[in-house]
N, C-alpha and C positions, 0 to 999 in steps of 0.2 A: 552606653555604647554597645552598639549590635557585634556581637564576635561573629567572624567567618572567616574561612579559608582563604587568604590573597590567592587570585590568578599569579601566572608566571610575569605577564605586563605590569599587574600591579607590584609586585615584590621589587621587580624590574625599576620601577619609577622610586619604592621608599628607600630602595639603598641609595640610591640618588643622591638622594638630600638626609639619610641614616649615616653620620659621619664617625667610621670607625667601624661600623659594621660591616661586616660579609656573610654572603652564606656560607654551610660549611655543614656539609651531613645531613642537609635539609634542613638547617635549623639556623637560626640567625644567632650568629657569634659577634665576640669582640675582646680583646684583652686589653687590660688596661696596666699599667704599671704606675710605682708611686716610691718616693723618694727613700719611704722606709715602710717594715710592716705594721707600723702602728696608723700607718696614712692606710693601705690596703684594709687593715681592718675597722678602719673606722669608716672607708669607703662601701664596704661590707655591710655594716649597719645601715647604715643609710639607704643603701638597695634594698636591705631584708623588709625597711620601713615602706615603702615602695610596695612591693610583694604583698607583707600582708592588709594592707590599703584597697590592693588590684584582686586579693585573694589569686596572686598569680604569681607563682614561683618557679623559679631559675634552676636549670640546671648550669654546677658554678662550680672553683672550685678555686682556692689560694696557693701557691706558696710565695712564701715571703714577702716581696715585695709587687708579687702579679696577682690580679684575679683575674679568672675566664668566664666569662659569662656564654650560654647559650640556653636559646629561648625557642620556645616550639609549642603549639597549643596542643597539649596531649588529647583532649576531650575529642576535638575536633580534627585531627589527624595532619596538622599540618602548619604554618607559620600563618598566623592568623592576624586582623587586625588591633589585636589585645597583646602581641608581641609585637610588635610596630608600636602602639603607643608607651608601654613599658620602656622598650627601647632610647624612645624618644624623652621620657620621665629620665632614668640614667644618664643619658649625655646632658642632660640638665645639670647634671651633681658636678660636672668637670668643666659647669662654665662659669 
């Protein structure tokens, strides 16, 4: 997969059909909750599995029973199409 910067149309069109995402800081967010923190962290893992897969990690963070996720291509300076698919990997875990 080629990385690059989404245009503002393209960004535009992946929150579209990116359900639960928004931007937020220039960066594509999403929080997620879960019925205890044993679900949170085992949702955790499973992203981290993700990440190191993509060599592409989250800026994230827990408590208890919430994680936050956001995602931003640091290299590249911007929400790239390697945070769109990540993204897209993750709502995966919640179907």
């Amino acid at each position: 997969m080629k990385r690059r910067v989404l245009t503002e149309t393209e960004l535009e069109k992946e929150l579209a059909v990116l359900t639960g995402w928004s931007l937020s800081a220039g960066k594509l967010h999403r929080d997620f909750s879960f019925p205890t923190f044993v679900e949170a962290f085992g949702f955790m893992s499973s992203v981290a599995l993700i990440a190191e897969s993509m060599n592409h990690h989250p800026d994230w963070s827990n408590t208890y029973n919430r994680v936050s996720v956001d995602l931003m291509t640091h290299d590249l300076g911007g929400i790239s199409t390697f945070d769109v698919e990540f993204a897209t990997r993750v709502n995966r875990l919640q179907a």
